[in-house]
PAZAPA-4460 file (N, C-alpha, C; in steps of 0.05 Angstrom, whole numbers, plus 32768, in hexadecimal, padded with zeros to 4 digits):
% residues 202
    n_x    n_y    n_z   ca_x   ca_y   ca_z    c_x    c_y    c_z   seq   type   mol
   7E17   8BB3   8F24   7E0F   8BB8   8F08   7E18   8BD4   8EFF     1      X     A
   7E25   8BD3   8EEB   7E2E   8BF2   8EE0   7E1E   8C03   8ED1     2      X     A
   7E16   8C1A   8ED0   7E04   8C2E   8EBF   7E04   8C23   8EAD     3      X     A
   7E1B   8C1A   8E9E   7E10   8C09   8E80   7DFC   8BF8   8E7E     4      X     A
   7E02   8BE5   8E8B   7DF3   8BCC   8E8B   7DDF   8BD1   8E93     5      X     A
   7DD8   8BE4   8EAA   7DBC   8BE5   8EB8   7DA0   8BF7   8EA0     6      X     A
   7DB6   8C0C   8E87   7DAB   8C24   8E7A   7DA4   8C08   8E69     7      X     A
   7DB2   8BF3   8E59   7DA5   8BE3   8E45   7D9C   8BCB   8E4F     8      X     A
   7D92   8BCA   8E69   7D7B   8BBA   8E76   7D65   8BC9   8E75     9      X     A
   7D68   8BE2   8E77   7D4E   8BEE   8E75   7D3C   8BF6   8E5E    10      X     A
   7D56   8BFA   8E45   7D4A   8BFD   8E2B   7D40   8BE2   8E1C    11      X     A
   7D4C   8BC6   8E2C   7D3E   8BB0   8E25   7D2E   8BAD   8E28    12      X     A
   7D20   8BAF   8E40   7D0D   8BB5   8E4C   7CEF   8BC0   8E3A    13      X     A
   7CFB   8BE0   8E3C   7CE2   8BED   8E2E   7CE4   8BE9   8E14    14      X     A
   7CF8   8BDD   8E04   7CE9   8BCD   8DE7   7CE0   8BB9   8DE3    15      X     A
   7CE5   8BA6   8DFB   7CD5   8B8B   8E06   7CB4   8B94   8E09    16      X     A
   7CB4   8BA5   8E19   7C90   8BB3   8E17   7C8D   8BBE   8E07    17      X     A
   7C92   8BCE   8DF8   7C89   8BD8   8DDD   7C83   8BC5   8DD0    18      X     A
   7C95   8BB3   8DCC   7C8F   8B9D   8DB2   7C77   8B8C   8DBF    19      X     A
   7C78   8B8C   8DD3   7C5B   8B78   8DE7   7C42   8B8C   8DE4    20      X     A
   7C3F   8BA0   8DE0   7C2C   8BAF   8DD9   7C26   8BBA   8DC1    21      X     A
   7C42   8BB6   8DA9   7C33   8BAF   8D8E   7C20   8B97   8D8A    22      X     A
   7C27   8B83   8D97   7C25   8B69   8D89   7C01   8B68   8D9C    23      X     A
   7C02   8B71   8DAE   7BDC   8B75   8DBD   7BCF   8B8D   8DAD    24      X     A
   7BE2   8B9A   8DA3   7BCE   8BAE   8D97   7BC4   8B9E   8D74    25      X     A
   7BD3   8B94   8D68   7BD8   8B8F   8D47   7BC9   8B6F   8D4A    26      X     A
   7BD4   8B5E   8D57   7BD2   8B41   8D50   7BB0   8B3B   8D4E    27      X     A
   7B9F   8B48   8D62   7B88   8B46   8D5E   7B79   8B3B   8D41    28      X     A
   7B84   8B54   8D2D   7B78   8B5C   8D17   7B83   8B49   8D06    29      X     A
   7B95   8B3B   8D08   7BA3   8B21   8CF9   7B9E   8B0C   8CFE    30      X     A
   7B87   8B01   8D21   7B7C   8AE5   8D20   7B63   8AE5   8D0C    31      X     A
   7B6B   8ACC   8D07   7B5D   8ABB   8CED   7B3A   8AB3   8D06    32      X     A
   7B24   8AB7   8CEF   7B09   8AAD   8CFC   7B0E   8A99   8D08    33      X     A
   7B04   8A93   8D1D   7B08   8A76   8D2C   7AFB   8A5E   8D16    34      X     A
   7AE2   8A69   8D06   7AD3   8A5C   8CF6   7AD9   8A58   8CD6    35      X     A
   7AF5   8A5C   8CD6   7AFB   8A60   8CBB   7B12   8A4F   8CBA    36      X     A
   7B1B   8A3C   8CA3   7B2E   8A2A   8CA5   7B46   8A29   8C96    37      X     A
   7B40   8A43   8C8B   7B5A   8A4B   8C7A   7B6B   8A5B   8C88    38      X     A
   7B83   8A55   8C79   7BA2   8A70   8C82   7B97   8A86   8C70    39      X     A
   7B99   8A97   8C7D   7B98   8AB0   8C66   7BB5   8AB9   8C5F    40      X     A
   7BB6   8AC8   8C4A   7BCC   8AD0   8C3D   7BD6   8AEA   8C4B    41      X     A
   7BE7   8AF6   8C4A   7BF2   8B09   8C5D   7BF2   8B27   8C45    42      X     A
   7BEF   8B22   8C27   7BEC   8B3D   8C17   7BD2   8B52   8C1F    43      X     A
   7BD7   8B64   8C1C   7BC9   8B7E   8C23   7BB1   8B81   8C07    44      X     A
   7B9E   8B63   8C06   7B93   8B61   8BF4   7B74   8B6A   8BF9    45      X     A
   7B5F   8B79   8BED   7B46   8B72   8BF6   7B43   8B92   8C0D    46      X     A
   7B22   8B8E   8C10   7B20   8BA6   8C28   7B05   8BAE   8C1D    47      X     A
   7AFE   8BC6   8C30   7ADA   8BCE   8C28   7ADC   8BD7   8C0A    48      X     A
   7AB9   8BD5   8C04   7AB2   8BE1   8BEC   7A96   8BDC   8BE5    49      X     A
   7A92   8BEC   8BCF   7A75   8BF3   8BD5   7A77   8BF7   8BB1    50      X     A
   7A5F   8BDF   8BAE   7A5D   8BE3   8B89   7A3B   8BDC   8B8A    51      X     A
   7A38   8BD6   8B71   7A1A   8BCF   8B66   7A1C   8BB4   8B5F    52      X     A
   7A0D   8B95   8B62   7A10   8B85   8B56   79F9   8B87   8B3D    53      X     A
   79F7   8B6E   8B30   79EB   8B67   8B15   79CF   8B6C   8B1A    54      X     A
   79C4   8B6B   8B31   79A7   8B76   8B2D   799A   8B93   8B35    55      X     A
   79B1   8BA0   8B39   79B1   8BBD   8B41   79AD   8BC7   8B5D    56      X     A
   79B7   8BAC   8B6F   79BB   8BB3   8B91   79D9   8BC0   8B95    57      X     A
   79D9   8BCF   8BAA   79E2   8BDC   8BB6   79FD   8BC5   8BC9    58      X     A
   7A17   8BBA   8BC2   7A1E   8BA4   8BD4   7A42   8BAE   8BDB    59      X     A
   7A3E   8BA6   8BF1   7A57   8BA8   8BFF   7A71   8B90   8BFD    60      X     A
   7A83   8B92   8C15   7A98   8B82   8C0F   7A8A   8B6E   8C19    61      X     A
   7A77   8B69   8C2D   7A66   8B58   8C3B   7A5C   8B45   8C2A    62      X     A
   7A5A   8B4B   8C0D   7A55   8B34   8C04   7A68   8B0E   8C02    63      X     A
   7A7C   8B20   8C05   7A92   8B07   8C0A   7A8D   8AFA   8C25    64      X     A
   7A81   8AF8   8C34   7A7A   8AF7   8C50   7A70   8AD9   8C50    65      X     A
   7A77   8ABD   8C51   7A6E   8AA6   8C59   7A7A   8A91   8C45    66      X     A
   7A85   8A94   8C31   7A8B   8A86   8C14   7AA9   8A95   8C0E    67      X     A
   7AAD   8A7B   8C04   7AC6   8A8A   8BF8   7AC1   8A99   8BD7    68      X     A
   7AD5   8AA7   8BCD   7AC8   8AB2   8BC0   7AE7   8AB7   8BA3    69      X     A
   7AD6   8AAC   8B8E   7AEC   8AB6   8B76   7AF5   8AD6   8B70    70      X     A
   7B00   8AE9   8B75   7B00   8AFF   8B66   7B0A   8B03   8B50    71      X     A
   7AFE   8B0F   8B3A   7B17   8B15   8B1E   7B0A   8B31   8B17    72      X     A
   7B16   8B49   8B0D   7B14   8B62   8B02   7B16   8B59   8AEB    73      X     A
   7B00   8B66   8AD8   7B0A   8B6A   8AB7   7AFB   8B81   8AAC    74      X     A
   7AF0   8B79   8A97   7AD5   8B89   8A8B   7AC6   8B79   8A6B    75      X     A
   7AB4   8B76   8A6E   7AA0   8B72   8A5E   7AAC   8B6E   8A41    76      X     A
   7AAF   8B7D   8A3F   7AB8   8B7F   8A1D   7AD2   8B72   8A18    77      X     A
   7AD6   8B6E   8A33   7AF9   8B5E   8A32   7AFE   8B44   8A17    78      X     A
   7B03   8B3D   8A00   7B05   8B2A   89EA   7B0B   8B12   89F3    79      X     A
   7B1D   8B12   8A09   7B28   8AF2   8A0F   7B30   8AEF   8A28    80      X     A
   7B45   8AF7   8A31   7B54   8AF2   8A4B   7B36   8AEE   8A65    81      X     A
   7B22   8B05   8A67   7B0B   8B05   8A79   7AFA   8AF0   8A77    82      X     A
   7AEF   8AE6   8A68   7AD5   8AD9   8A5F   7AEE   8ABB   8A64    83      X     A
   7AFE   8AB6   8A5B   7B13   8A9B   8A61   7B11   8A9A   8A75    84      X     A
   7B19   8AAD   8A8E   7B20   8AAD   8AB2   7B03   8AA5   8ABD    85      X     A
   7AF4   8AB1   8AAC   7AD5   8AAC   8AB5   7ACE   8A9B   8AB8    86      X     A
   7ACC   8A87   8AA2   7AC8   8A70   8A92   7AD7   8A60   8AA7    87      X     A
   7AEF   8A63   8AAC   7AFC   8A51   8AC7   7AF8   8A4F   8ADA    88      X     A
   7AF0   8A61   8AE4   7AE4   8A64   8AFB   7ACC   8A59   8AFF    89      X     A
   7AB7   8A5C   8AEE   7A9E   8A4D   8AEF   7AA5   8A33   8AEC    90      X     A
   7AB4   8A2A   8ADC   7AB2   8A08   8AD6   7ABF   8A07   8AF2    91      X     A
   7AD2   8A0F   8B01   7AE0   8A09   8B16   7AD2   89FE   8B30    92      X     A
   7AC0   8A12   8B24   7AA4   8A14   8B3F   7A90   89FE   8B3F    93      X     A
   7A8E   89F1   8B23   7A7E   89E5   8B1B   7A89   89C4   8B1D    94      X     A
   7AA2   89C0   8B22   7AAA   899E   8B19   7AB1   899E   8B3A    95      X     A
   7AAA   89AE   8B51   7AAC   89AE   8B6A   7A9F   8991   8B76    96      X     A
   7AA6   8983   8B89   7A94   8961   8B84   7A7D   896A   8BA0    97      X     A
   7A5D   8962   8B99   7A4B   8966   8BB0   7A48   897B   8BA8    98      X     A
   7A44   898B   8BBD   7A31   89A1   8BC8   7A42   89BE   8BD0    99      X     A
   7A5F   89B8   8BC1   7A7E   89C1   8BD1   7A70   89E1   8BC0   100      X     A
   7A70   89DF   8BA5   7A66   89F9   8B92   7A5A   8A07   8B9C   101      X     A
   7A51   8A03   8BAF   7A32   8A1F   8BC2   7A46   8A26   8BCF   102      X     A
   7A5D   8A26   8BD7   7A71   8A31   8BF6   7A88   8A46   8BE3   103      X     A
   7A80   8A46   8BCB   7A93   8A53   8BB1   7A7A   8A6E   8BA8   104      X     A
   7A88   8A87   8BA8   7A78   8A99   8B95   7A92   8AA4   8B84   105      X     A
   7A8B   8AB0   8B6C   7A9B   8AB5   8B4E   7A92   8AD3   8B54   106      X     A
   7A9A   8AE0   8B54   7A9C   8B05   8B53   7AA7   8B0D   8B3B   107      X     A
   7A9A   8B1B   8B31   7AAD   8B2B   8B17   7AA4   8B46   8B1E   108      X     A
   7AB9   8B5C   8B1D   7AC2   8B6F   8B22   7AC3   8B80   8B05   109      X     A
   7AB3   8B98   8B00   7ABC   8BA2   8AE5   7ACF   8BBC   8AED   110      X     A
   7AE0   8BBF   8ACE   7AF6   8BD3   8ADA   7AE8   8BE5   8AC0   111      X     A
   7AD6   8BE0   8AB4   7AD3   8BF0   8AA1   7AB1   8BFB   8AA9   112      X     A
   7AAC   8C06   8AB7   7A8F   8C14   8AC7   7A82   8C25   8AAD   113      X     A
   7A93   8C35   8AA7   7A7C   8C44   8A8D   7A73   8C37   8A78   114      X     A
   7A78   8C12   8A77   7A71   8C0B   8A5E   7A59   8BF5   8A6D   115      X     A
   7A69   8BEC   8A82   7A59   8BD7   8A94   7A42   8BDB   8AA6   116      X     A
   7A24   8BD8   8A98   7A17   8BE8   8AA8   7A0F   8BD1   8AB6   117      X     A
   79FA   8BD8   8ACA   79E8   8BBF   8AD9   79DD   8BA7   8ABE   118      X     A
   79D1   8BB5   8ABA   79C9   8BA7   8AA4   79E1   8B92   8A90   119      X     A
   79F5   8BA1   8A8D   7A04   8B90   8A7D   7A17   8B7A   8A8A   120      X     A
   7A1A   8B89   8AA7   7A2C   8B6E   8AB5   7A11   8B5A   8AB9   121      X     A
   79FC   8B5F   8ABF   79E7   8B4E   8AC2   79E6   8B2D   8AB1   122      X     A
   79E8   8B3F   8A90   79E2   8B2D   8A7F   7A03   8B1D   8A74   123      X     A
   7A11   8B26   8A7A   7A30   8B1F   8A7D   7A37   8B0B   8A91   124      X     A
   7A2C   8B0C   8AA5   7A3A   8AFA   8AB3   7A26   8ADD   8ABE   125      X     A
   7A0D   8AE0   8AB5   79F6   8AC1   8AAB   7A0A   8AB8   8A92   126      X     A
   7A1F   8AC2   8A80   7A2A   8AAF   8A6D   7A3E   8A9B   8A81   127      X     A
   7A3C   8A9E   8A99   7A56   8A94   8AA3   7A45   8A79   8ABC   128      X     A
   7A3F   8A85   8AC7   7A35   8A77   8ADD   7A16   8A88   8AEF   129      X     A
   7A03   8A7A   8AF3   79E5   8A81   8AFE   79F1   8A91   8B16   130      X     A
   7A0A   8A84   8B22   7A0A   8A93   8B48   7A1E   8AA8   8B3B   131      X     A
   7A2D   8AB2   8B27   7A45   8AC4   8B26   7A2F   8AE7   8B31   132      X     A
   7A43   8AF1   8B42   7A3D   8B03   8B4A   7A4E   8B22   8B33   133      X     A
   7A42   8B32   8B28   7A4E   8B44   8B13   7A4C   8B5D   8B29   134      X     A
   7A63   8B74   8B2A   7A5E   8B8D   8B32   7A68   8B9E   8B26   135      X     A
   7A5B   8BAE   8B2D   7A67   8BD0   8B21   7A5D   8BE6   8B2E   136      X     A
   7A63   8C01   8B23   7A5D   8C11   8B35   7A6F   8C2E   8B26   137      X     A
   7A6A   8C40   8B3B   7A84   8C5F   8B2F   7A95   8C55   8B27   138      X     A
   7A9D   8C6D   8B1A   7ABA   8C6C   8B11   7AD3   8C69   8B28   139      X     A
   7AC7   8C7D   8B38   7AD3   8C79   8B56   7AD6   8C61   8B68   140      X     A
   7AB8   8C51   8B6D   7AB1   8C40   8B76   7AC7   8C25   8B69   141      X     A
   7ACB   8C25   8B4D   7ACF   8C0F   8B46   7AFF   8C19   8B4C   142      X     A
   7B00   8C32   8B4E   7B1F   8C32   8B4F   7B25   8C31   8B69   143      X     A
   7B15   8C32   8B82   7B19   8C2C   8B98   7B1A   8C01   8B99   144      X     A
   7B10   8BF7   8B8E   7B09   8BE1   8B98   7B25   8BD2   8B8D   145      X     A
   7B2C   8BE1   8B6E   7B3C   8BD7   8B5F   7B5D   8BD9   8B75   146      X     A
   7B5C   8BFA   8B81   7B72   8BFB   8B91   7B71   8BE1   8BA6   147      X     A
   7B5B   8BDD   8BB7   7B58   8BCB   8BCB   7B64   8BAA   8BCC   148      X     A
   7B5F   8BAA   8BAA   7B69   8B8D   8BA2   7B83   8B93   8B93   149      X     A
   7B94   8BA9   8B95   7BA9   8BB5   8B87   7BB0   8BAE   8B6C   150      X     A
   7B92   8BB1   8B5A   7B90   8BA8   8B3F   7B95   8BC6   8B29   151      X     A
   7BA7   8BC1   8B15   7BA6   8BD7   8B08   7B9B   8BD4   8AEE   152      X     A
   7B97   8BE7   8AE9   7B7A   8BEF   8AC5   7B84   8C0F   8AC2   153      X     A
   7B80   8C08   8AA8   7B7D   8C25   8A96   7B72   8C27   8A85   154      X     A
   7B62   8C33   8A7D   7B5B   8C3C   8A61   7B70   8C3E   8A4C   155      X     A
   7B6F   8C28   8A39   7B8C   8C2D   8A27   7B73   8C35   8A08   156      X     A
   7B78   8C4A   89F7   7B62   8C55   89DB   7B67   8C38   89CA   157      X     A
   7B4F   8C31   89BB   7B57   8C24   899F   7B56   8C39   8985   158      X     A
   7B69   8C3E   8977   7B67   8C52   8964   7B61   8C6E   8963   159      X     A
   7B4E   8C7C   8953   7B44   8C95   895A   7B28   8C92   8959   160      X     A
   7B1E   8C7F   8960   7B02   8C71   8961   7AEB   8C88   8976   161      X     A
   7B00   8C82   898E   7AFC   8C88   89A9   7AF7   8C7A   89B7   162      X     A
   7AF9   8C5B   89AB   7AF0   8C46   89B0   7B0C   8C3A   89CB   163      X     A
   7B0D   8C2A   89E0   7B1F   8C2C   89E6   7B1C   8C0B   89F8   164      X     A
   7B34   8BFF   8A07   7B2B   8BE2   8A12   7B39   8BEC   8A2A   165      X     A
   7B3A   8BD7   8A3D   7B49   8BDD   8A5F   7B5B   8BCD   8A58   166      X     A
   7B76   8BD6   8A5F   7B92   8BCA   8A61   7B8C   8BC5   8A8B   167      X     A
   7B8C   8BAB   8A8C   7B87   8BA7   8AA7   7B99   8B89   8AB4   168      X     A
   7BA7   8B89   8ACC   7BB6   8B6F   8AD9   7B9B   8B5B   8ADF   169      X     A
   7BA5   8B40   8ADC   7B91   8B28   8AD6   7B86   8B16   8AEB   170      X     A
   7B8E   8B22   8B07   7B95   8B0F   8B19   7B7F   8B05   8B27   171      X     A
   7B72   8AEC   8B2D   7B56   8ADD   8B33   7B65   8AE0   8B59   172      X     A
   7B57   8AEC   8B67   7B58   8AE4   8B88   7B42   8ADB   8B94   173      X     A
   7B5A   8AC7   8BA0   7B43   8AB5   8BB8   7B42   8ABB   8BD2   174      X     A
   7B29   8AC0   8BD0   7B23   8AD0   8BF2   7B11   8AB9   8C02   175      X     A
   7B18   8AB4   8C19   7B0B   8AA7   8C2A   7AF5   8AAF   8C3B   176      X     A
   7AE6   8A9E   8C46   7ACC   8A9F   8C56   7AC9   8ABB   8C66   177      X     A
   7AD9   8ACC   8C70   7ADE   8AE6   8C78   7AE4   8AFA   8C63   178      X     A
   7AE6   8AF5   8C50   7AEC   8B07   8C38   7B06   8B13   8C36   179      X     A
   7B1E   8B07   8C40   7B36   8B0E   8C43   7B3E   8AFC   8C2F   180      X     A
   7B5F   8B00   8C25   7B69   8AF6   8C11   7B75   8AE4   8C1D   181      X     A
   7B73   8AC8   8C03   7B83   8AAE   8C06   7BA1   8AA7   8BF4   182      X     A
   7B8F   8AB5   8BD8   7B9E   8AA9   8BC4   7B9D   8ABA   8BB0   183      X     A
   7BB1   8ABA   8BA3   7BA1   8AC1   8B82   7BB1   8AB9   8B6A   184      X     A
   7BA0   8AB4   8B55   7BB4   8AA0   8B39   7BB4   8ABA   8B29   185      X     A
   7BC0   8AAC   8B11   7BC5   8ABC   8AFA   7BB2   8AAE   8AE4   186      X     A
   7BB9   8AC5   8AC5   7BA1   8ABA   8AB6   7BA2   8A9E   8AA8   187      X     A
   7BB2   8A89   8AB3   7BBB   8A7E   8AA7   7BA9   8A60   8AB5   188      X     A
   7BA5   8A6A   8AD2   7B99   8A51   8ADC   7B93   8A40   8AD5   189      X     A
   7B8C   8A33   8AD8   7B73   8A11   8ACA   7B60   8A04   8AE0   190      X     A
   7B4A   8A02   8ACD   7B35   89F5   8AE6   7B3C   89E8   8AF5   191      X     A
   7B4F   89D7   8AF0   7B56   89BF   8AFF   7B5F   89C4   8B17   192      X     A
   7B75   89D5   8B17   7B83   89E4   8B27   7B7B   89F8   8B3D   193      X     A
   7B6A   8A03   8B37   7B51   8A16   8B45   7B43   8A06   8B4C   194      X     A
   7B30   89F7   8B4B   7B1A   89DF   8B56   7B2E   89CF   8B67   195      X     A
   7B37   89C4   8B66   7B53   89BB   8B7D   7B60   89CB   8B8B   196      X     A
   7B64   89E1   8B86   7B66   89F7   8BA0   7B50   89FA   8BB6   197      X     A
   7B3B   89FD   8BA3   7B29   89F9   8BAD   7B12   89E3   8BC5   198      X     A
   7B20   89CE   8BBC   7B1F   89B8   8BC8   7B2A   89B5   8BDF   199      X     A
   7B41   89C0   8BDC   7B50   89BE   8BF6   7B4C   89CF   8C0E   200      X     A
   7B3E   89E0   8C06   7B31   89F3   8C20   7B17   89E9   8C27   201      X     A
   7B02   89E0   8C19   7AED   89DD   8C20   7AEA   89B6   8C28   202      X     A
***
């Protein structure tokens, strides 16, 4: 065997174990619950956080923890696009056949915190559905969660009012029984289409 051959048997070698010791160190964190029957999606969607829901508890990412779970960001005062995704989402939840609707929770997420108090996501989100879960929280609180689900919002002014609305991306994600991401639509969905997604996991 010549120095050549013997020098790139050996560098095969130690990238053969390197790469055998990425894959024991990393793969762990990528098996799926033994108890969970979905593929998860591979986007860098989702992660901790810590807001207020509609009755003024204190709730973590843990609430996604057993159910799958609708997410959508908007804000309250939103005219149309929010209260439509809402509205879909609940009926979605609702034309589920049996008892399938209890294994579904609806999350709404506010991006607009100084307008959305406990109180107002409270009474905002009984227009939609009895189980919809409403949060909010800091200003901080709510731009961390927004990064986590890599949703963007701004404050865009109306006029010289000072009056102003959230210019915000529309996107509904589906997170599964572990609270990791499955899916996610655009605002365009339809019940039909979501309740049959739906279907097919549960």
């Amino acid at each position: 065997m010549t120095p050549a051959i013997a020098k790139r048997l050996i560098i095969g070698g130690m990238v053969a174990i390197g790469t055998l010791l990425i894959l024991a160190f990393y793969l762990p964190a990528f098996r799926p619950d033994p108890n969970d029957n979905t593929v998860e999606g591979s986007a860098a969607i989702g992660g901790a956080f810590t807001l207020t829901d509609q009755t003024g508890v204190d709730v973590t990412e843990q609430i996604l923890l057993g159910r799958y779970s609708l997410i959508y960001f908007g804000f309250t005062y939103c005219p149309d696009i929010c209260p439509m995704t809402l509205q879909t989402v609940a009926d979605a939840i609702d034309i589920l056949p049996g008892q399938k609707g209890e294994s579904v929770q609806a999350v709404f997420i506010t991006l607009d915190p100084k307008r959305d108090t406990v109180e107002t996501m409270s009474a905002y989100v009984r227009n939609f559905h009895s189980q919809m879960i409403g949060l909010t929280g800091t200003q901080e609180q709510i731009q961390a969660v927004a990064d986590a689900y890599r949703v963007f919002f701004r404050e865009a002014p109306i006029g010289e009012s000072g009056d102003y609305t959230i210019d915000h991306s529309g996107f509904l994600y589906l997170m599964n029984r572990s609270g990791r991401y499955i899916d996610h639509f655009g605002k365009d969905v339809k019940m039909e289409e979501l309740s049959a997604r739906l279907r097919d996991l549960l």
